[in-house]
C-alpha positions in Angstrom: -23.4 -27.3 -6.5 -19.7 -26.8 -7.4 -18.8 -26.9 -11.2 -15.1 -27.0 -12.1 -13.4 -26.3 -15.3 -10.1 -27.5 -17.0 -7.8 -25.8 -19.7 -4.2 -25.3 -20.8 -3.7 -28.8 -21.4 -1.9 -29.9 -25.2 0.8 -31.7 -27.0 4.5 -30.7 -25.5 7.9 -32.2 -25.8 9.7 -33.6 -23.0 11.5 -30.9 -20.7 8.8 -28.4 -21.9 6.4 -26.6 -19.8 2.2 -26.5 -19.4 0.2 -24.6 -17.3 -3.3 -25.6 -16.2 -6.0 -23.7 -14.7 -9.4 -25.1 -12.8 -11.8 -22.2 -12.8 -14.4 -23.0 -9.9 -17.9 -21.6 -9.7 -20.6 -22.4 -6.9 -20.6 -22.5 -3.4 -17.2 -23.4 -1.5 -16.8 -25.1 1.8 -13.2 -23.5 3.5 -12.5 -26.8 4.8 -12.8 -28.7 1.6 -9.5 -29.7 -0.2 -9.1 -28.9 -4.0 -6.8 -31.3 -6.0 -5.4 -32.2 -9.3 -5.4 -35.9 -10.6 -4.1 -37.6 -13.8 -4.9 -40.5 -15.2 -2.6 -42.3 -17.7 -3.6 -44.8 -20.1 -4.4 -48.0 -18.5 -3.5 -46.8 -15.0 -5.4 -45.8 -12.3 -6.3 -42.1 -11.3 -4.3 -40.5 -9.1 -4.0 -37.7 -6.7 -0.7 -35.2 -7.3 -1.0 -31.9 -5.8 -4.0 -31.0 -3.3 -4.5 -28.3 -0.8 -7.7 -27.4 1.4 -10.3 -24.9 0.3 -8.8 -22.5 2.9 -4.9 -22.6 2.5 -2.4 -24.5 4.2 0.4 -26.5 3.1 0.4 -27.9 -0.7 1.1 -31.7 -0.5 2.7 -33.1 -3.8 2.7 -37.1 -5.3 6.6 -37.7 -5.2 6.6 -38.4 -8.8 6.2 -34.7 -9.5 7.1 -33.2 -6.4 10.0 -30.2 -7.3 8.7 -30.0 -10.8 4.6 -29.1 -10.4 3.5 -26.3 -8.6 -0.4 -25.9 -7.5 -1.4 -22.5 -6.6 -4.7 -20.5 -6.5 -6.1 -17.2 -7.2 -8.8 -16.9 -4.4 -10.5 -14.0 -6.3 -11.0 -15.6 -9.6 -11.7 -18.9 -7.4 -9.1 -20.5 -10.2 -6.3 -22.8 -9.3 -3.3 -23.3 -11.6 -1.1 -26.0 -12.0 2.1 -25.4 -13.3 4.0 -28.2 -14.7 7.7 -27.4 -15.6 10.7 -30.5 -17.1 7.6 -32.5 -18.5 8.5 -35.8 -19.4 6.4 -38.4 -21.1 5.3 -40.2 -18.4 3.7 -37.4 -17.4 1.5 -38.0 -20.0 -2.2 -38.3 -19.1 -5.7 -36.6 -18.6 -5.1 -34.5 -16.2 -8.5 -33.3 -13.4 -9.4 -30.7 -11.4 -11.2 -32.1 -7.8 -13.2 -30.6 -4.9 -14.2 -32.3 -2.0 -12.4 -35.9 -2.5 -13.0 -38.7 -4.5 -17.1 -38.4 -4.1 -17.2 -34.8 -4.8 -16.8 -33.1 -7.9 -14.7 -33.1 -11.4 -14.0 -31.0 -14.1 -14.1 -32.7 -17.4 -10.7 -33.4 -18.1 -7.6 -32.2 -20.2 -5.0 -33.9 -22.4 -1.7 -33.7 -21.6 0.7 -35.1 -24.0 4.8 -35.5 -23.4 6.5 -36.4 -26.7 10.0 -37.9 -26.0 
């Protein structure tokens, strides 16, 4: 069992800066991928920075490729996401993932882009 926890999400204006972190606990598979999704009001889920359990490139969702940057602390078994020229569309609930779309989730955390 993997359980996966969100935080640093909030309220930001637009060309400000978040960072979030996934904290995971429970038994890790190297050749898993860890990702982060957002979903934005009335919009589908989707996938914008992933990476495999044990390293290898970071791939990035064009719409916030140059401007979020996932990285991991395999100590603390924490990934970060740092999120840098916010802009409201960027605006969502943003999800830490393990193992794909059937594996697991952390709850969830607001982001919120004021223009």
């Amino acid at each position: 069992q993997v359980h996966l926890v969100e935080s640093g999400g909030g309220l930001v204006q637009a060309g400000g800066s978040l960072r979030l972190t996934c904290v995971v606990t429970g038994r890790t598979v190297d050749s898993f991928a860890i990702a982060w999704f957002r979903q934005a009001p009335e919009k589908e889920r989707e996938m914008i920075a992933g990476i495999t359990w044990s390293g290898g490139d970071t791939i990035y969702a064009d719409s916030v490729k140059g401007r979020f940057t996932m990285s991991r602390d395999d100590a603390k078994k924490t990934v970060y996401l740092q999120m840098i020229n916010l802009e409201p569309e960027d605006t969502a609930v943003y999800y830490c993932n393990y193992g794909g779309l059937r594996g697991y989730w952390g709850q969830g955390t607001q982001v919120t882009v004021s223009s």
